[in-house]
N, C-alpha and C positions, 0 to 999 in steps of 0.2 A: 701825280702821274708817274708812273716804271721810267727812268732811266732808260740809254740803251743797253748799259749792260744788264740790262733786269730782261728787257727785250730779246737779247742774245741768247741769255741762258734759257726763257721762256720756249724759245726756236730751238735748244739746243734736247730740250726736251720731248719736243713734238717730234724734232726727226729720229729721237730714239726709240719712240713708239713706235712709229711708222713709217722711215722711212726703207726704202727697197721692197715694200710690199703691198702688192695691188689692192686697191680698193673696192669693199665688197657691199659697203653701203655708202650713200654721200646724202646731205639732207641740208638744203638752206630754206630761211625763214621767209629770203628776199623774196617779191614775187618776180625781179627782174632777173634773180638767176636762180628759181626753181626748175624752169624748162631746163637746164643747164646739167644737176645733176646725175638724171640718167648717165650720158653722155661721160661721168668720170667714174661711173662703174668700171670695174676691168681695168682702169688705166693704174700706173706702178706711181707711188710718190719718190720722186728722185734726190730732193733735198728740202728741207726749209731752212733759210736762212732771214736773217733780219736786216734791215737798214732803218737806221736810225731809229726811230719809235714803231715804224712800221715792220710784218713780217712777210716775209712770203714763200707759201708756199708751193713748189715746183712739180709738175707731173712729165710724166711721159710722152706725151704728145707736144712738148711746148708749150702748156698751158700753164697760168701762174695763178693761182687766189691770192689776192693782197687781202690783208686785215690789218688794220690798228686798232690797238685799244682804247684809243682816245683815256678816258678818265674811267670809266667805270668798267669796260672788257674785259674779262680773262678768259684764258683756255684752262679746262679742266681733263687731264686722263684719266682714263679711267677701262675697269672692264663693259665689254658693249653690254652686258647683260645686268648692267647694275648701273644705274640711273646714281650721279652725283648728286649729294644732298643740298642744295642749294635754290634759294628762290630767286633766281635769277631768271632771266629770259633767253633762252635758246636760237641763237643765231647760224651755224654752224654745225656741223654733224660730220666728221671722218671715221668710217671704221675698214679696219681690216685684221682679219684673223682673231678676231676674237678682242682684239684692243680698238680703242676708241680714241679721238681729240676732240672735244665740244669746247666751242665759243659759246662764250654768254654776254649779252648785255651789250656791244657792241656794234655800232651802226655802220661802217665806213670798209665795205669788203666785196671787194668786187671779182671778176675774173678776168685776164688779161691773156692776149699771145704776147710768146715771152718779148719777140719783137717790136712788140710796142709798150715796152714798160715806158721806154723813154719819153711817152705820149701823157703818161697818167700825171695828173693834174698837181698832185704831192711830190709824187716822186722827183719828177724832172726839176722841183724846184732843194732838192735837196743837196748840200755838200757831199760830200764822202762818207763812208762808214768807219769808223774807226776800228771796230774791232775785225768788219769782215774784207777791209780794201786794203789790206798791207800801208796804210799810210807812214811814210818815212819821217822822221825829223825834219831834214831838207825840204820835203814837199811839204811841211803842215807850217814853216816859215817861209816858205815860197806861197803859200795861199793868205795867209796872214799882212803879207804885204801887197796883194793884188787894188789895184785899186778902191775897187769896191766897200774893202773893211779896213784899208788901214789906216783912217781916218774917225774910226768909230770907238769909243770908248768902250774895254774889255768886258767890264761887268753887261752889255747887253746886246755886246758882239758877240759873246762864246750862245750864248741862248739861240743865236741866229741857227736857225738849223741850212740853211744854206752854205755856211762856212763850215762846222762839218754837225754829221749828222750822229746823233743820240747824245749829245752834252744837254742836260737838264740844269735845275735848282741848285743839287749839293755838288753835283758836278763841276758847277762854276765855284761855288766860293773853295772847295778844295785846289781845285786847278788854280787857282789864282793866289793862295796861300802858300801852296809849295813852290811856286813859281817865283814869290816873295813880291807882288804885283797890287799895286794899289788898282781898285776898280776902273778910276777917271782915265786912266793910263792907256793911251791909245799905239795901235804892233806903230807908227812913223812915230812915235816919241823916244823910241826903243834902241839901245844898240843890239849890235849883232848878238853878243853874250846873253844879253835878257831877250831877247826874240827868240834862240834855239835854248835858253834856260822852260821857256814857255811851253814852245814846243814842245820837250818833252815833258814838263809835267803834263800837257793835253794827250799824251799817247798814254803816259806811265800811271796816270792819275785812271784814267777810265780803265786801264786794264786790269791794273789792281781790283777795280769794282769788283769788273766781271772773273776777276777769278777769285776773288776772293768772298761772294756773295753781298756785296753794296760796301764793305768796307774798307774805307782808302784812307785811315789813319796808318802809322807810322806803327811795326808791330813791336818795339820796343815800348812806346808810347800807350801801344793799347792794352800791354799786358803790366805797366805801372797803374794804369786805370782797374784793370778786372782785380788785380790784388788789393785794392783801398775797395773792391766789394762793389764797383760801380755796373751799371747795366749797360747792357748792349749800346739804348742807345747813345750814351753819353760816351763811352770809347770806342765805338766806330767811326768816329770822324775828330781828324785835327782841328775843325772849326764848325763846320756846319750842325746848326743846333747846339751850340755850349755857349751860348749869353751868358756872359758873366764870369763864363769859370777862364782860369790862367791858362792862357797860352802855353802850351809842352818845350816850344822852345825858348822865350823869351820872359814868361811869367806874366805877362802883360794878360788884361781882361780883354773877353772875346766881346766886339759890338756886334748888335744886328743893325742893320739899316732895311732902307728900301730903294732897290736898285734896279731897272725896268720894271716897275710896279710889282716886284716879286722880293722876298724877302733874303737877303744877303748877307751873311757873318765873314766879320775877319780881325785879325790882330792888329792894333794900332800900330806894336811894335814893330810889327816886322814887315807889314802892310803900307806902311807909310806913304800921304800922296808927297809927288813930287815939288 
């Protein structure tokens, strides 16, 4: 399943299609919000943005379409007069001015006033966004220690999307590698140094993603890898997916485990439980 930062950039795409221009066709599959899209004829798209896995998108009048991809979703652009090649299932239909955004395959999209997102069932149980809520170092170790999580062992706290929002699979074993954090290791085990060491790998790790298209290896590291001829995926990440091969900083072999029933890589060396 996309990450958030796969999320962000996927929003960052749709609003470039579309955003600031009216829409001149709208087309949902649902029959609960068919009646619906007349009514966002003529209306301006004003932003999409994403939080956490989910995106949404903003109109004119206050209105919001949420969609998530869940596992199999994607949005495809395209021109309106040329049908994407794909056998997928058509959920979604945006056009304006001759550009298009089609969802495919995706069930979970509904239409919201913007005033009651806080009401939507998902959302409201979400943390923060990292890439779209200015979250601070101070705040992301100020939430870290809230009751609630700082009793809970990292490896299947950072998943929690309640603590913050769009941290996935490689997300975590990254984030907890440069953090230099062993999984078991819970934010009240922590001194203050490794609780704001954390912190920001969870800002600086996810931004990295998203700006750099999923990859949050170390870019010294990863152009030692592209020159011994290695593929993509094997130097896009300091750990996540390299079983077996030597840790960049320590030499040590990378383990996988399994860690909230999902699969986990890290350095022994440099990972170490307490």
């Amino acid at each position: 399943m996309p990450e958030g930062p796969e999320i962000r950039r996927a929003a960052d795409r749709i609003q470039e299609q579309l955003a600031g221009r009216r829409l001149e066709h709208v087309w949902f599959a649902f029959p609960e919000l068919a009646p619906e899209a007349e009514s966002l004829v003529g209306r301006r798209v004003t932003a999409v943005e994403s939080w956490g896995k989910a995106l949404l998108t903003r109109f004119d009048d206050g209105r919001v379409l949420y969609s998530h991809n869940q596992l199999y979703g994607v949005w495809k652009l395209h021109d309106a007069e040329r049908e994407p090649d794909t056998g997928r299932s058509l959920r979604v239909r945006l056009v304006s001015q001759g550009r298009a955004a089609s969802l495919y395959s995706a069930s979970d999209v509904s239409l919201w006033e913007e005033n009651r997102l806080g009401e939507h069932p998902f959302l409201s149980r979400l943390g923060p966004d990292l890439l779209s809520q200015d979250v601070t170092v101070g705040q992301a170790v100020a939430r870290l220690q809230e009751a609630r999580f700082r009793h809970r062992g990292l490896g299947g706290l950072l998943l929690d999307q309640a603590l913050f929002a769009g941290i996935g699979n490689y997300l975590r074993s990254e984030i907890l590698f440069f953090a230099g954090l062993h999984h078991k290791a819970r934010p009240a085990d922590l001194e203050e140094a490794a609780l704001k060491r954390l912190a920001r790998a969870i800002l600086e790790v996810t931004r990295q993603a998203y700006d750099q298209a999923g990859v949050t290896n170390r870019p010294d590291w990863a152009a030692a890898e592209r020159r011994r001829g290695a593929s993509r995926r094997r130097w896009r990440f300091a750990v996540f997916e390299r079983e077996g091969l030597l840790c960049h900083r320590c030499g040590t072999a990378i383990e996988r485990e399994r860690v909230a029933s999902r699969r986990f890589y890290r350095c022994p060396g440099c990972q170490a439980e307490a």
